[in-house]
C-alpha positions, -999 to 999 in steps of 0.1 A, spaced: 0 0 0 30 28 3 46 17 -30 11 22 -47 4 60 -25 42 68 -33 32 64 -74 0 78 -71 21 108 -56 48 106 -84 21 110 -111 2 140 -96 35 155 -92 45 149 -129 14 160 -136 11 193 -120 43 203 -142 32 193 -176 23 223 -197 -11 235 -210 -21 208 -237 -42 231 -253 -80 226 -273 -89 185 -266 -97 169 -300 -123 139 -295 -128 134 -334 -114 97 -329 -140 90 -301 -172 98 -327 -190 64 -326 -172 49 -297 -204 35 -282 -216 20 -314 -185 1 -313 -193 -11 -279 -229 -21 -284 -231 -64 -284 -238 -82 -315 -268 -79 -338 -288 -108 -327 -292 -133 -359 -323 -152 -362 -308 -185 -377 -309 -199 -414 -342 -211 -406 -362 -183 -384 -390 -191 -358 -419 -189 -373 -451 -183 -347 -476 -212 -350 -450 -236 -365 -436 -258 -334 -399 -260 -325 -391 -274 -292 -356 -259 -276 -342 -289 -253 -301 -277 -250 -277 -250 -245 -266 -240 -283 -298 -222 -293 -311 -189 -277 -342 -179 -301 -377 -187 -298 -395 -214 -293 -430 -233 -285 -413 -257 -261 -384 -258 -238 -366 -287 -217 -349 -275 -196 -310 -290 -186 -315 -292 -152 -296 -318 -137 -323 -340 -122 -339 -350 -150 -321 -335 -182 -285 -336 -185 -256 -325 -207 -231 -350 -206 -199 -347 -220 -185 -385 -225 -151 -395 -207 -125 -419 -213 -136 -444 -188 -174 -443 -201 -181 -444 -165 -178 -405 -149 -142 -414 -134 -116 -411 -166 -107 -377 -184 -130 -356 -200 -129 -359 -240 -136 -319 -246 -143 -289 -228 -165 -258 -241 -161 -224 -240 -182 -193 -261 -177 -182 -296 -187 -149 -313 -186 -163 -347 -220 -180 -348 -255 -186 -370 -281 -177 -348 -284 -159 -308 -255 -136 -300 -229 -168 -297 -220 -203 -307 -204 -231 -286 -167 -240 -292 -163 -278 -286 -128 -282 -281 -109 -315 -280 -93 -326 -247 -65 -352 -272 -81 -380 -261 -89 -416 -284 -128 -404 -292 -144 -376 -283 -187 -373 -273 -214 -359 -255 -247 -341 -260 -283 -345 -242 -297 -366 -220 -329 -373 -204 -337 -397 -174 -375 -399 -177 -385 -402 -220 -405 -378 -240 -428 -380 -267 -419 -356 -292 -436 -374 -319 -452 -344 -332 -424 -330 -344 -407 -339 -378 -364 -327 -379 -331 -322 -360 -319 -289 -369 -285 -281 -364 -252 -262 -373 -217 -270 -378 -179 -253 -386 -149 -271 -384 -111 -274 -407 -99 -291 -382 -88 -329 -393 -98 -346 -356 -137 -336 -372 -133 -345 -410 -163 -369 -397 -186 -362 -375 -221 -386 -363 -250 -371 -346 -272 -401 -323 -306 -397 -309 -319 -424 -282 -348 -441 -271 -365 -462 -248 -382 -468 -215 -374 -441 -182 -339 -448 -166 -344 -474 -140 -333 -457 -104 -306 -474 -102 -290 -464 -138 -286 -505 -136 -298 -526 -169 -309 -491 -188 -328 -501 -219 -324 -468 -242 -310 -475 -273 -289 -450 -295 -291 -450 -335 -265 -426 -351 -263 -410 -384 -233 -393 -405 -236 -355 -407 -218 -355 -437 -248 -375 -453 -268 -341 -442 -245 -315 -456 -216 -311 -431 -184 -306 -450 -147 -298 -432 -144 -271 -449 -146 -240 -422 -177 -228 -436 -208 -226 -413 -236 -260 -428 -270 -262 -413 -283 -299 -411 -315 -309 -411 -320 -341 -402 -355 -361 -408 -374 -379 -380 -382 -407 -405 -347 -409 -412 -337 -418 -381 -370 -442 -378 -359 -465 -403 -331 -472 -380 -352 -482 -351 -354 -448 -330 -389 -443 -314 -397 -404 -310 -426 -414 -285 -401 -427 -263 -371 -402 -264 -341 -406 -240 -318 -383 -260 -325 -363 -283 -289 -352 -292 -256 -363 -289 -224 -361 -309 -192 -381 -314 -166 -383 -333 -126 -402 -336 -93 -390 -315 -76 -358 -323 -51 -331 -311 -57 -313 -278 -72 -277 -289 -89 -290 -319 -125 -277 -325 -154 -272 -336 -183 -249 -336 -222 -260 -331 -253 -238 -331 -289 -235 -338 -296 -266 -326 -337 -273 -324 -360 -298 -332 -391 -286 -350 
């Protein structure tokens, strides 16, 4: 504390001898503010339109919507996927914000932890019927080679016993490159059809999750962008 009073009186001295600086020029500080203001807030690829359903269930969207679950730990999770498949080994990715986005004021940065595999996305304990809906809507950006492929997986099946012993949910998993994702560092929106992912076995009256992502090993730091992700 008397280092920082002993320079706080070296400046006012310094100060008090500096000679009249004349007229003040603020030219350079003409739209200052504007250049503080946030981010015009984009409305996606695909806007919401009122009185056509879309059902927001996840982090990686912030526009409107007819229905919302919630992630609130109890009984709808984000889980990212470790090593050990079982909570205790090392996290395949971590997250952080991105201005460059499609829709809201931000994307989210998945970035690669360096680990074999990397996974994770949205889970629910107790299933929904979200039948009368009809796509997966989402959007990707990578270059990076750990995510020349990436799938996207839905799940479903019976509630999650109490336990978490003996689940019964079952996960069916598409290519995204089969729905327009290219590693090309361009923004793709995917749309993915319910009846798609029928054909494989998934049951939308009976969802356990309705997104998750995964993809192979890669370099720590890798990454990739998502956004915009709905199902209408």
């Amino acid at each position: 504390m008397k280092q920082l009073g002993f320079a706080l009186l070296a400046a006012l001295a310094v100060a008090g001898c500096r000679e009249d600086p004349g007229t003040a020029d603020y030219s350079s500080h003409v739209d200052l503010r504007a250049r503080n203001e946030p981010p015009p807030f984009l409305l996606g690829p695909t806007p919401f339109m009122p009185g056509v359903p879309r059902l927001s269930f996840g982090g990686s969207y912030e526009g409107e919507f007819t229905e919302q679950v919630v992630i609130d730990g109890v009984t709808s999770f984000f889980f990212i996927f470790d090593t050990a498949n079982d909570g205790t080994g090392q996290l395949t990715f971590t997250t952080e914000t991105a201005s460059d986005r499609v829709e809201g004021s931000v994307s989210d940065r998945i970035i690669h932890a360096g680990t074999g595999f990397i996974g994770g996305g949205v889970f629910w304990y107790v299933a929904r019927d979200i039948s009368q809906y009809s796509t997966l809507n989402l959007s990707l950006k990578s270059s990076d080679p750990a995510f020349a492929e990436l799938s996207i997986s839905v799940a479903s099946g019976p509630d999650r016993p109490a336990d978490g012993m003996n689940d019964q949910s079952q996960t069916f998993t598409v290519n995204a490159s089969s729905y327009g994702y290219a590693n090309d560092g361009e923004w793709h929106s995917l749309t993915i059809p319910f009846s798609d992912l029928e054909q494989l076995g998934w049951n939308p009256a009976s969802v356990r999750s309705p997104f998750s992502f995964s993809g192979g090993g890669g370099a720590s730091g890798e990454n990739f962008l998502i956004d915009d992700v709905y199902i209408q």
